[in-house]
ChimeraX commands (.cxc) that place a marker at each C-alpha (Angstrom):
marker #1 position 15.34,11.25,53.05 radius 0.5
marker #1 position 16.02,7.82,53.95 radius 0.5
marker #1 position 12.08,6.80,53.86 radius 0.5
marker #1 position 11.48,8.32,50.00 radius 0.5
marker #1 position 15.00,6.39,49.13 radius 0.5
marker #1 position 13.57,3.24,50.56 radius 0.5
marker #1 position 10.06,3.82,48.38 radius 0.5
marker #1 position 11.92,4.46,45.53 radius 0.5
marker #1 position 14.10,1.38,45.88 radius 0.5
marker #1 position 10.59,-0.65,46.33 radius 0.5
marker #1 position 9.19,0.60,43.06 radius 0.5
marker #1 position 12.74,0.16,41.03 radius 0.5
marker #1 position 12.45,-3.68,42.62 radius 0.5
marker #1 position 8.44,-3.93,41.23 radius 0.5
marker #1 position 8.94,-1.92,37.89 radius 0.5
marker #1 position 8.40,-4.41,34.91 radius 0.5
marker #1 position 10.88,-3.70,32.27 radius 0.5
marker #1 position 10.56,-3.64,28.95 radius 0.5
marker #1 position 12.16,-6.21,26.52 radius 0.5
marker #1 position 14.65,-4.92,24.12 radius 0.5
marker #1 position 13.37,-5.44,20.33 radius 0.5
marker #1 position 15.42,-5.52,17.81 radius 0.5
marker #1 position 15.05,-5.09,14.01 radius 0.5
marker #1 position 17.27,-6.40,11.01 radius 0.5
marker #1 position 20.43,-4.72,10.75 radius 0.5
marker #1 position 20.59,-2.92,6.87 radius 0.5
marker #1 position 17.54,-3.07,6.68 radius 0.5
marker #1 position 14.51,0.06,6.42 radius 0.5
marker #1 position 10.17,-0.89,6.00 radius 0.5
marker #1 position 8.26,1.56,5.83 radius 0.5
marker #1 position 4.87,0.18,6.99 radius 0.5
marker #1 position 1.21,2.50,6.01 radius 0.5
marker #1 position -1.89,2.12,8.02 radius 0.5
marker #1 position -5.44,1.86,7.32 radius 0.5
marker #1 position -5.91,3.04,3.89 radius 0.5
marker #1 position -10.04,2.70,3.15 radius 0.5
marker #1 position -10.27,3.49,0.31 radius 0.5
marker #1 position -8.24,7.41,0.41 radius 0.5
marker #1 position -6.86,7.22,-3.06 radius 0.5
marker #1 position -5.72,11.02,-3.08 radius 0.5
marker #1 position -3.81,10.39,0.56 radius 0.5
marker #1 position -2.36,7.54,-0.66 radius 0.5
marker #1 position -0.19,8.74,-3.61 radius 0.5
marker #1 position 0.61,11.93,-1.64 radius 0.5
marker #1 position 1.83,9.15,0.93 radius 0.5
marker #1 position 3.89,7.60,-1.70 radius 0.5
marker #1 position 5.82,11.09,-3.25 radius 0.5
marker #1 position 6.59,11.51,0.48 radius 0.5
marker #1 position 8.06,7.83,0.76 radius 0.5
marker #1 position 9.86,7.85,-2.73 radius 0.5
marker #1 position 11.84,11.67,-1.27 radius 0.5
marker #1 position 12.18,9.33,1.85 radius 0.5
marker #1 position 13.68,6.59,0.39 radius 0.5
marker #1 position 15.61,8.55,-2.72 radius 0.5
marker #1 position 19.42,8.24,-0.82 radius 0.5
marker #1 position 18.98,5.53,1.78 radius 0.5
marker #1 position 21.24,2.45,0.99 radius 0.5
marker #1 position 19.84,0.42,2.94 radius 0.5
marker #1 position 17.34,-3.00,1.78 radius 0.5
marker #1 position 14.07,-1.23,1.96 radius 0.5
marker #1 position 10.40,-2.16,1.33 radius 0.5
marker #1 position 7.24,-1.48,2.39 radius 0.5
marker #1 position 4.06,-3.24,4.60 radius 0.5
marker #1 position 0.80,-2.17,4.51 radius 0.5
marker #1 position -1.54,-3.28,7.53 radius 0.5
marker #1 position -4.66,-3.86,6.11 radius 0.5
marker #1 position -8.56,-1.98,5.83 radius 0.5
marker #1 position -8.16,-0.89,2.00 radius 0.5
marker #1 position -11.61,-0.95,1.68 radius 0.5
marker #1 position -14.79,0.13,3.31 radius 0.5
marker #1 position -15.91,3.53,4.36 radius 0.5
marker #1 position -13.54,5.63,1.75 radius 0.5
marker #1 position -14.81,7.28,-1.53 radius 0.5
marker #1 position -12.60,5.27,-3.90 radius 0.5
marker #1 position -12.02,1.37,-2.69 radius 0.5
marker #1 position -12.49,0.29,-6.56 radius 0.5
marker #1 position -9.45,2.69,-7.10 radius 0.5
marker #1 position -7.24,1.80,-4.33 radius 0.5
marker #1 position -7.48,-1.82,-4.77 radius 0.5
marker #1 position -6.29,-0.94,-8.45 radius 0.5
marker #1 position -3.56,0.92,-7.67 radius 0.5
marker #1 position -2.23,-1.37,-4.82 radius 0.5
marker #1 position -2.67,-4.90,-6.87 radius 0.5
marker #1 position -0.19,-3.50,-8.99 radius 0.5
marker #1 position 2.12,-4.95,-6.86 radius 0.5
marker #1 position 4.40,-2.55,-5.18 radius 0.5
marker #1 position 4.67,0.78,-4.00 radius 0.5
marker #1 position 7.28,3.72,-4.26 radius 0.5
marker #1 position 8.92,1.34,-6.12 radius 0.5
marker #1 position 9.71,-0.78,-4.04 radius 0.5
marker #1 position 8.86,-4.34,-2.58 radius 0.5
marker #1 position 5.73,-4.60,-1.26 radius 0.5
marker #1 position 3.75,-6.59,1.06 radius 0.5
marker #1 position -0.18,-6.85,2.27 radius 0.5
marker #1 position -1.74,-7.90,5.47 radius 0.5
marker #1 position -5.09,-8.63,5.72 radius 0.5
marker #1 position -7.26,-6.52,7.71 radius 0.5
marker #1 position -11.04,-7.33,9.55 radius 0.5
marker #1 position -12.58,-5.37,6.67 radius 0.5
marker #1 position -11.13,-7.41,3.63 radius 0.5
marker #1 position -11.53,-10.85,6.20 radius 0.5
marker #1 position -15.36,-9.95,6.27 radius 0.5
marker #1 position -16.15,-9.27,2.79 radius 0.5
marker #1 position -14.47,-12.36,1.63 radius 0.5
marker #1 position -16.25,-14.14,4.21 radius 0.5
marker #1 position -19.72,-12.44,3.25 radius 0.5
marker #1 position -18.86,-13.65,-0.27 radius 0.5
marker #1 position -19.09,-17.26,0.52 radius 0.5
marker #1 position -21.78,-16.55,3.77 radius 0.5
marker #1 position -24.20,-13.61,2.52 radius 0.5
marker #1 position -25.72,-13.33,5.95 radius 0.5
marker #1 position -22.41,-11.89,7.00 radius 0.5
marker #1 position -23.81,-8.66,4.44 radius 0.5
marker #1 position -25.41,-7.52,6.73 radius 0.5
marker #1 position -22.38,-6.57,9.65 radius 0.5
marker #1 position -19.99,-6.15,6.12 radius 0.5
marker #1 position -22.18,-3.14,5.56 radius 0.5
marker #1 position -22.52,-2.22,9.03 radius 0.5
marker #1 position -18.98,-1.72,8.98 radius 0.5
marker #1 position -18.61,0.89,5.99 radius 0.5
marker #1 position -19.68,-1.78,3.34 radius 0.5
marker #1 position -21.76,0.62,1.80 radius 0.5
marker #1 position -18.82,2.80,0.19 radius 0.5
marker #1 position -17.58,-0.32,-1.04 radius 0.5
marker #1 position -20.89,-1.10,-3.08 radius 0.5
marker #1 position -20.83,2.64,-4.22 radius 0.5
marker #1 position -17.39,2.43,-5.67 radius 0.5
marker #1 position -18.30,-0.62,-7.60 radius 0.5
marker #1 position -21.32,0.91,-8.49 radius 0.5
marker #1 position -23.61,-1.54,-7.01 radius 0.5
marker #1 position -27.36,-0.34,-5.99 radius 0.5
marker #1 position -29.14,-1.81,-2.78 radius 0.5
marker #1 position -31.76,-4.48,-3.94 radius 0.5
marker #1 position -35.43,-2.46,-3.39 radius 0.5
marker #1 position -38.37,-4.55,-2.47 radius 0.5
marker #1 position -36.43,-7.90,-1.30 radius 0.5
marker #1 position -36.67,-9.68,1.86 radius 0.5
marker #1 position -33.60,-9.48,4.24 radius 0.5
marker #1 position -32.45,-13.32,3.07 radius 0.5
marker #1 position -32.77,-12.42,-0.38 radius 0.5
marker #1 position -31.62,-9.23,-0.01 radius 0.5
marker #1 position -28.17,-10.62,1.57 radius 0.5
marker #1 position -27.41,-13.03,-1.27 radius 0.5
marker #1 position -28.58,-10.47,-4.27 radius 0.5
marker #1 position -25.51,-8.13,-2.88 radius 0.5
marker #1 position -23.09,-10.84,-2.40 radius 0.5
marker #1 position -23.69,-11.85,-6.08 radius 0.5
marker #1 position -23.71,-7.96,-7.07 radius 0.5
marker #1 position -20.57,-7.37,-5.64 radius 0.5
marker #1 position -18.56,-10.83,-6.32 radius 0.5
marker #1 position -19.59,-10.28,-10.02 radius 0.5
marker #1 position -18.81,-5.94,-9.67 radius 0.5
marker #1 position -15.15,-6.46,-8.26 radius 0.5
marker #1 position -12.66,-7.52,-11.19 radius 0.5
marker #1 position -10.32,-10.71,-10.89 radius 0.5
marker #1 position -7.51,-9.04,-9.94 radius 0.5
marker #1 position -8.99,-7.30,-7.10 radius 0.5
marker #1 position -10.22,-10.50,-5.72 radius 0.5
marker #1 position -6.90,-12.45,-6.26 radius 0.5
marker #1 position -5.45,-8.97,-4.64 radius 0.5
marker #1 position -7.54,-9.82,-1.54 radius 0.5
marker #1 position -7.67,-13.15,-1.25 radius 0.5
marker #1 position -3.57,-13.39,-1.36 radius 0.5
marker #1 position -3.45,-11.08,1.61 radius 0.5
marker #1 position -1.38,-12.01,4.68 radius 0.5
marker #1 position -2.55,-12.22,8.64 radius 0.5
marker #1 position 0.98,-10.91,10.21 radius 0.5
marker #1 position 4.50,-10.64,9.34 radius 0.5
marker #1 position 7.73,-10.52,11.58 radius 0.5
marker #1 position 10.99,-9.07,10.85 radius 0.5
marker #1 position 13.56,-9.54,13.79 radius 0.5
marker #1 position 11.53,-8.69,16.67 radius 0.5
marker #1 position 8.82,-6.44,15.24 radius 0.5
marker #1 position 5.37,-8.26,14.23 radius 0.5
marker #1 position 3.41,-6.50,11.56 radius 0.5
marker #1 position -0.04,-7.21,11.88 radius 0.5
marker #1 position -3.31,-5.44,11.79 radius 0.5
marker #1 position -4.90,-5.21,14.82 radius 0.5
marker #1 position -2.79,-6.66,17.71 radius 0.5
marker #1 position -1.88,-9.58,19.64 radius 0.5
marker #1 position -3.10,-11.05,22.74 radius 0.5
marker #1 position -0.53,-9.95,25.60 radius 0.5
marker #1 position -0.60,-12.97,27.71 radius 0.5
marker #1 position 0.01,-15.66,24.82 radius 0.5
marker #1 position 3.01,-16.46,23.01 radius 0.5
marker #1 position 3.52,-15.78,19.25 radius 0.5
marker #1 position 2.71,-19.13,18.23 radius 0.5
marker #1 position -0.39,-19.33,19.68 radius 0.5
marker #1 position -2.18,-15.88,18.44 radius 0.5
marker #1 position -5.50,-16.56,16.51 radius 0.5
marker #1 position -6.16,-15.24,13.81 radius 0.5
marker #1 position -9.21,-13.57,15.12 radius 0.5
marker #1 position -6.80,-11.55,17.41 radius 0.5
marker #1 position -4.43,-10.07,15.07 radius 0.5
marker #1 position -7.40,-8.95,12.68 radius 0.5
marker #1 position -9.72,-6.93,15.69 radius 0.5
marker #1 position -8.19,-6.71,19.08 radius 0.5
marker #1 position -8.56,-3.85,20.45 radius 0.5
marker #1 position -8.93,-2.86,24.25 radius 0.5
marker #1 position -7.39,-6.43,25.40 radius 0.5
marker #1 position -4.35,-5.25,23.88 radius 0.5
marker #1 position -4.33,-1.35,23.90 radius 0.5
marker #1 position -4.54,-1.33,27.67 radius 0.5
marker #1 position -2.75,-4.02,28.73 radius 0.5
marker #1 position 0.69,-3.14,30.45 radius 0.5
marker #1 position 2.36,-6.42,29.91 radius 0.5
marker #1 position 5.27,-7.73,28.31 radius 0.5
marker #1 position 4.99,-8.21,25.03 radius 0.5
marker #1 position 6.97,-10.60,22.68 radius 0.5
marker #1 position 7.74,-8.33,20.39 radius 0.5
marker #1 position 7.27,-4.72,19.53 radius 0.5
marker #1 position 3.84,-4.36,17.24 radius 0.5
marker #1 position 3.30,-2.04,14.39 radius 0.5
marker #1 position -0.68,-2.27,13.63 radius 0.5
marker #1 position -3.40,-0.34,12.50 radius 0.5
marker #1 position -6.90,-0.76,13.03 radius 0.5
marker #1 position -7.58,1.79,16.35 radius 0.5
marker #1 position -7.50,5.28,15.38 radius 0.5
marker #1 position -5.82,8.17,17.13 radius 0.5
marker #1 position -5.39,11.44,15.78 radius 0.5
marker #1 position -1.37,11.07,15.84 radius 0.5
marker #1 position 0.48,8.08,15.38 radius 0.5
marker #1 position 1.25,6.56,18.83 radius 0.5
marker #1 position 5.02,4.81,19.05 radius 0.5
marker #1 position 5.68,3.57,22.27 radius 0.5
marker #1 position 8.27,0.78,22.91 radius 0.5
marker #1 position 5.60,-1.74,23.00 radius 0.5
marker #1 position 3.88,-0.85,20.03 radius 0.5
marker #1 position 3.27,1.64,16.99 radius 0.5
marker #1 position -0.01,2.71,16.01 radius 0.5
marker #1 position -0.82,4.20,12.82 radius 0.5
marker #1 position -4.12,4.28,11.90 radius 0.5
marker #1 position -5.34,8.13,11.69 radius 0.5
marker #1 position -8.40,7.74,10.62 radius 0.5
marker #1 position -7.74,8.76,6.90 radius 0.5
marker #1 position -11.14,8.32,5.86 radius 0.5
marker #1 position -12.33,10.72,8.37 radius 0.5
marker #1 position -9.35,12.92,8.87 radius 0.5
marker #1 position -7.81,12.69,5.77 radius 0.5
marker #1 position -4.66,11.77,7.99 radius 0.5
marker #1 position -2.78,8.94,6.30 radius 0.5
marker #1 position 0.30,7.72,7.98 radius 0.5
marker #1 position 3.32,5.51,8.02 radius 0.5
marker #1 position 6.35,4.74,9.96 radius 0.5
marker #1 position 9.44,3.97,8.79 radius 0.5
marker #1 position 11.42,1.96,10.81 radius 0.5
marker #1 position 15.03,0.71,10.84 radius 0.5
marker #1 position 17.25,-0.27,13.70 radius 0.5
marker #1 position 17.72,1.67,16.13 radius 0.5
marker #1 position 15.19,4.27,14.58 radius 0.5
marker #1 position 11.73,5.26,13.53 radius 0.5
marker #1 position 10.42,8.16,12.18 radius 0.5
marker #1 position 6.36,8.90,11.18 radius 0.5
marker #1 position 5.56,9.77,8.20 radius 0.5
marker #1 position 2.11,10.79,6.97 radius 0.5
marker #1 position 0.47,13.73,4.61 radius 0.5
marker #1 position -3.31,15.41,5.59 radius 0.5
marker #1 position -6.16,16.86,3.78 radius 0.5
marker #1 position -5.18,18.92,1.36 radius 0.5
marker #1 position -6.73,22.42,1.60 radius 0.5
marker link #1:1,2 radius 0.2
marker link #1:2,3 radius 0.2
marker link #1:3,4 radius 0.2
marker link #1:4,5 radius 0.2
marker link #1:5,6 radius 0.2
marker link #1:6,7 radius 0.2
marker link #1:7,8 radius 0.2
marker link #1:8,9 radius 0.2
marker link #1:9,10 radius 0.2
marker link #1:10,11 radius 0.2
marker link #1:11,12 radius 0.2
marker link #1:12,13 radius 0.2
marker link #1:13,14 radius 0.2
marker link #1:14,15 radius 0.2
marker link #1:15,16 radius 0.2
marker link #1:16,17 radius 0.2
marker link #1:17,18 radius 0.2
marker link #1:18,19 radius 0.2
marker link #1:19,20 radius 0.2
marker link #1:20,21 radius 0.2
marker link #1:21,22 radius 0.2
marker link #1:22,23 radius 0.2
marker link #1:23,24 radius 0.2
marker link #1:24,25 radius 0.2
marker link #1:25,26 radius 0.2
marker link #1:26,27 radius 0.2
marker link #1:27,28 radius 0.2
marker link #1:28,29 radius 0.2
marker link #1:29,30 radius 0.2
marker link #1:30,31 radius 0.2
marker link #1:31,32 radius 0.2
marker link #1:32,33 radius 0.2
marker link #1:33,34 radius 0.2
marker link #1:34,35 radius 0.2
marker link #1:35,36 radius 0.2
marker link #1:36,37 radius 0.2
marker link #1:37,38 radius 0.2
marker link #1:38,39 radius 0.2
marker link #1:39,40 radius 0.2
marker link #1:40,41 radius 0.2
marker link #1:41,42 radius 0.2
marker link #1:42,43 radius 0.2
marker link #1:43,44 radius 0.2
marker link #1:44,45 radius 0.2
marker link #1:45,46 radius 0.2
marker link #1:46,47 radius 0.2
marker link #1:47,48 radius 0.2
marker link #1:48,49 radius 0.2
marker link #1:49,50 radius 0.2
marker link #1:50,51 radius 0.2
marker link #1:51,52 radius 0.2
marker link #1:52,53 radius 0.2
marker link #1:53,54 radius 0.2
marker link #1:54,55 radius 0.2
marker link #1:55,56 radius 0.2
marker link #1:56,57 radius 0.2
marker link #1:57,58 radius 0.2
marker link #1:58,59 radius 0.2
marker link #1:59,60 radius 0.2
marker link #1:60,61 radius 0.2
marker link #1:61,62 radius 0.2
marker link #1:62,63 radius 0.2
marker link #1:63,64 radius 0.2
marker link #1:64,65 radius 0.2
marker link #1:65,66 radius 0.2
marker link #1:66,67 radius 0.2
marker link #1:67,68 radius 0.2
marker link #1:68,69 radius 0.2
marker link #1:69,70 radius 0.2
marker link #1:70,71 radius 0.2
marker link #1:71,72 radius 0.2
marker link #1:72,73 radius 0.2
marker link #1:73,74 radius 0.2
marker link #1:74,75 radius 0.2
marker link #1:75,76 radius 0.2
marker link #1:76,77 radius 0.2
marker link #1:77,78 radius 0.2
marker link #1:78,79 radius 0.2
marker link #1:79,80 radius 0.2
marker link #1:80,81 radius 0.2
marker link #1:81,82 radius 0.2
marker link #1:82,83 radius 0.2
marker link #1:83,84 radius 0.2
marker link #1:84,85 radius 0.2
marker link #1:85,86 radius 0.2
marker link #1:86,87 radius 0.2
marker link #1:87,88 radius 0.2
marker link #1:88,89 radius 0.2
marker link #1:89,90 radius 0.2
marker link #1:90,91 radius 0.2
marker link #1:91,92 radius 0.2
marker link #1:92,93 radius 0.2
marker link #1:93,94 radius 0.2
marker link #1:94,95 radius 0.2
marker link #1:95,96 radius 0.2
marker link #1:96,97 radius 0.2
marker link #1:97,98 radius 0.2
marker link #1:98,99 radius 0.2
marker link #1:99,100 radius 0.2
marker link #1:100,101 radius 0.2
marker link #1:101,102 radius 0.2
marker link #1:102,103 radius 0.2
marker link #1:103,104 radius 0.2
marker link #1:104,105 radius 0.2
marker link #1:105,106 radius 0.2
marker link #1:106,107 radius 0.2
marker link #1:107,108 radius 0.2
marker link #1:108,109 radius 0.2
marker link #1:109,110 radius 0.2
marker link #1:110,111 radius 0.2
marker link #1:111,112 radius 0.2
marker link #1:112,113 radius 0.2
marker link #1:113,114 radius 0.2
marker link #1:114,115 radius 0.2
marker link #1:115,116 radius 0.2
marker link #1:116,117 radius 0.2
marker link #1:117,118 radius 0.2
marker link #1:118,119 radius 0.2
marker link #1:119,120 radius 0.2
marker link #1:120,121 radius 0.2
marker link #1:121,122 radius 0.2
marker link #1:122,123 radius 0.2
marker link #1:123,124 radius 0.2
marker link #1:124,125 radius 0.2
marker link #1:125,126 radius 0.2
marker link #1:126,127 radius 0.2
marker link #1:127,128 radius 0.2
marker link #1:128,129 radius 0.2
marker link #1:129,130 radius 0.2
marker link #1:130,131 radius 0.2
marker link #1:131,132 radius 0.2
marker link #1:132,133 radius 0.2
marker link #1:133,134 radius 0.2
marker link #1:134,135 radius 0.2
marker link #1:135,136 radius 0.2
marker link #1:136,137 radius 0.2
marker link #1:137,138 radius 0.2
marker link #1:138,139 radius 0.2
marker link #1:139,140 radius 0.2
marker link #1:140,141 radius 0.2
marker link #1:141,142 radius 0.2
marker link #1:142,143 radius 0.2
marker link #1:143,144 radius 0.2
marker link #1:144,145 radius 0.2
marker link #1:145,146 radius 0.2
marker link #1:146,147 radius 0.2
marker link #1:147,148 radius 0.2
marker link #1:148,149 radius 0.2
marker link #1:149,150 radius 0.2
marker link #1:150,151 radius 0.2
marker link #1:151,152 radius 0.2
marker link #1:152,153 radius 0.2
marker link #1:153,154 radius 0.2
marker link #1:154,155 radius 0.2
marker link #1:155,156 radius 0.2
marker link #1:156,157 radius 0.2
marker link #1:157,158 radius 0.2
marker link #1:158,159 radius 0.2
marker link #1:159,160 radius 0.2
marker link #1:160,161 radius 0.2
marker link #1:161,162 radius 0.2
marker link #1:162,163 radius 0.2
marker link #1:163,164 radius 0.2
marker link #1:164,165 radius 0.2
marker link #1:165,166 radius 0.2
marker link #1:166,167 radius 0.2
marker link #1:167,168 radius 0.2
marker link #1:168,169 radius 0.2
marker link #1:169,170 radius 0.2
marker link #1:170,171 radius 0.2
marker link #1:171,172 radius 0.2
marker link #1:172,173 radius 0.2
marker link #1:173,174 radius 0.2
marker link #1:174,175 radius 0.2
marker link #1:175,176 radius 0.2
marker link #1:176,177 radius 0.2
marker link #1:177,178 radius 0.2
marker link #1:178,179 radius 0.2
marker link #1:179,180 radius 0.2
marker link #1:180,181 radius 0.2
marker link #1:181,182 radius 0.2
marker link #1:182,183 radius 0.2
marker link #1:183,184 radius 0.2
marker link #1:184,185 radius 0.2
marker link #1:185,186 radius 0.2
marker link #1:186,187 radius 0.2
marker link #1:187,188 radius 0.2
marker link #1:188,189 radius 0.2
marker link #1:189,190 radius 0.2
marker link #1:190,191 radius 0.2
marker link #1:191,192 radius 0.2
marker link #1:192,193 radius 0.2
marker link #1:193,194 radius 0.2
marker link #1:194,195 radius 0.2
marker link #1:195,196 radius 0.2
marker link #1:196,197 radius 0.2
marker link #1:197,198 radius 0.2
marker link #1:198,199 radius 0.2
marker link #1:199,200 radius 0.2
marker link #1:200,201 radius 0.2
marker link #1:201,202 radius 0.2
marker link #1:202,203 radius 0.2
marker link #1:203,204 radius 0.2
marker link #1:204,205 radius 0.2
marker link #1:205,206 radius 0.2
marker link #1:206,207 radius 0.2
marker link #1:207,208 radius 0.2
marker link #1:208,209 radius 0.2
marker link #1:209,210 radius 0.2
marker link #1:210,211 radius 0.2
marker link #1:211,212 radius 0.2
marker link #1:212,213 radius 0.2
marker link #1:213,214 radius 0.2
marker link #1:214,215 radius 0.2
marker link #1:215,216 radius 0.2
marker link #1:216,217 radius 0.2
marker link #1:217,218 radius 0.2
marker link #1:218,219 radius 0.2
marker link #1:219,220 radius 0.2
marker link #1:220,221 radius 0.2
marker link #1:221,222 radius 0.2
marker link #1:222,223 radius 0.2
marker link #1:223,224 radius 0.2
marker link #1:224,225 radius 0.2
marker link #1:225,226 radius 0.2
marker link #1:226,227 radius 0.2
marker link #1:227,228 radius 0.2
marker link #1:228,229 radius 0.2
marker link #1:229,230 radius 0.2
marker link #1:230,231 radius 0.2
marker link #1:231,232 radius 0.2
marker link #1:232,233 radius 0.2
marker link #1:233,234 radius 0.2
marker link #1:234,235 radius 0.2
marker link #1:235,236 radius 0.2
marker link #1:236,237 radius 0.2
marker link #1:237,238 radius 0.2
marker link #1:238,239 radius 0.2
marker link #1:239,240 radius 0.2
marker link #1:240,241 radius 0.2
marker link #1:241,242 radius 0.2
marker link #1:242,243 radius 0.2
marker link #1:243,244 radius 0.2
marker link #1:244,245 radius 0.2
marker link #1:245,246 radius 0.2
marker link #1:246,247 radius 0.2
marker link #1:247,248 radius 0.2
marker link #1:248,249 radius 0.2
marker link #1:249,250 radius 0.2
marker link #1:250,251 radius 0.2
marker link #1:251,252 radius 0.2
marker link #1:252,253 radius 0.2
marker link #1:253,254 radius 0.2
marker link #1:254,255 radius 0.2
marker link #1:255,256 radius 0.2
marker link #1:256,257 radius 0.2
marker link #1:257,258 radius 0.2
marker link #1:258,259 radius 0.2
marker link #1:259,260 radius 0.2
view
C-alpha cells in the first residue's frame, strides 16, 4: 500500500493542471460552427436558438466561426440570409474561416482557383450559377472563373465577406476558427493559425491561454473539453449543424440533424 501511495503522489506532483477560464459574468453567446452553405440546418438552428434564448435575461448574442461557403448546396442563400446582419434576433458577429480567406484571396490571385475548388469551390460556382470555362488552358481557365464568380456574387455578399473577423475573445474564451498554436502566447498567433490548424493543436496536451471554441475539424458530436469546444459536425455531410451556448459557469450544445 505504501508503494501505489508513493506512485500516486509522483503522478499528482507531474500532473499539469488546467487553467481556470473564465467568461463574462451576465453574459450568454451562443457560437454556430461550420455552416457551408446548409441553408435548411441553419434556420432549424435558429428556431432552436430563438426557444433557447426566449426567457434568458441575460446580454446575449451570437458568433459564428466561419466556412459559410464551399461544399453545401446553397452558399448564394446562406450568405443572403447571414449578411442580413444578425441572427435569432440578436447581435451578431462573423469570423472568417480558411474557405472565405481563400476565395477572397483567389479573387485578387486566380491561380489560387485552382486549391479554392479543390476545397469544395465547386458548390460555390454552382450556387452562383457559374459554368466551368470548356476548351481554355489552365492560366486562362483560372482567371475566366475568378472574373465569373467576382462578377456572379452580389455586393453585399462580398462586403459580407470581406468584413469578416480572424478571432474574437470574451473574458477568457477565444472564438476563432480553427485554433491556436499551443506553445505561443495570444499576441503572437498568425493569422494562418487560427484559420487551419489542425493536428498541432488538436493533439497537443498543453496549457492553453484560454479556452477555444472553433470549428473547422469535424467530429460527429461536438467535443467540449476544458481546453477547447469543437463544433463543427460536418453539416454538409451529416446534416449535423451545431452550436454551443456558453455562459459562465455553463455550456450546453445545441444543434438540429437531417430532417427525415
Amino acid at each position: 500500500m505504501r508503494g501505489v501511495t508513493g506512485i500516486t503522489k509522483i503522478r499528482s506532483f507531474f500532473r499539469r493542471e488546467e487553467p481556470v477560464y473564465h467568461f463574462p459574468e451576465n453574459t450568454r453567446i451562443y457560437a454556430i460552427g461550420d455552416v457551408h452553405g446548409c441553408l435548411d440546418p441553419l434556420k432549424r438552428l435558429e428556431e432552436r436558438i430563438m426557444q433557447s434564448a426566449r426567457d434568458c435575461r441575460l446580454n446575449m448574442g451570437v458568433i459564428f466561426l466561419g466556412d459559410y461557403i464551399d461544399r453545401g448546396p446553397d452558399v448564394a442563400g446562406v450568405l443572403e440570409y447571414l449578411s442580413k446582419g444578425d441572427f435569432a434576433g440578436l447581435p451578431t458577429r462573423f469570423l472568417m474561416g480558411n474557405h472565405e480567406d481563400i476565395l477572397l484571396e483567389a479573387l485578387h490571385e486566380p491561380p489560387l482557383i485552382r486549391e479554392w475548388l479543390r476545397w469544395g469551390g465547386l458548390a460555390t460556382l454552382a450556387s452562383y450559377r457559374v459554368a466551368m470555362p470548356q476548351g481554355s488552358d489552365p492560366v486562362e481557365r483560372d482567371q475566366l472563373i475568378a472574373e465569373a464568380i467576382g462578377a456572379a456574387m452580389p455586393s453585399h455578399h462580398r462586403d459580407f465577406l470581406e468584413r469578416l473577423e480572424v478571432s474574437i475573445q470574451l473574458g477568457d474564451y477565444l472564438f476563432v476558427h480553427a485554433g491556436i498554436r499551443p506553445d505561443r502566447p495570444l499576441h503572437k498567433q498568425s493569422r494562418h493559425d487560427m484559420l487551419t490548424i489542425r493536428e498541432a493543436f488538436l493533439r497537443s496536451s498543453r496549457p492553453l491561454p484560454c479556452r477555444v471554441v472553433h470549428g473547422h475539424s469535424i467530429s460527429f458530436e461536438a467535443q467540449t473539453t476544458p481546453r477547447r469546444i469543437g463544433i463543427d459536425t460536418g453539416a454538409y455531410a451529416t446534416g449535423r449543424l451545431s452550436s454551443v451556448l456558453i455562459e459562465a459557469g455553463r455550456t450546453e450544445i445545441l444543434g438540429v440533424g437531417p430532417e427525415k
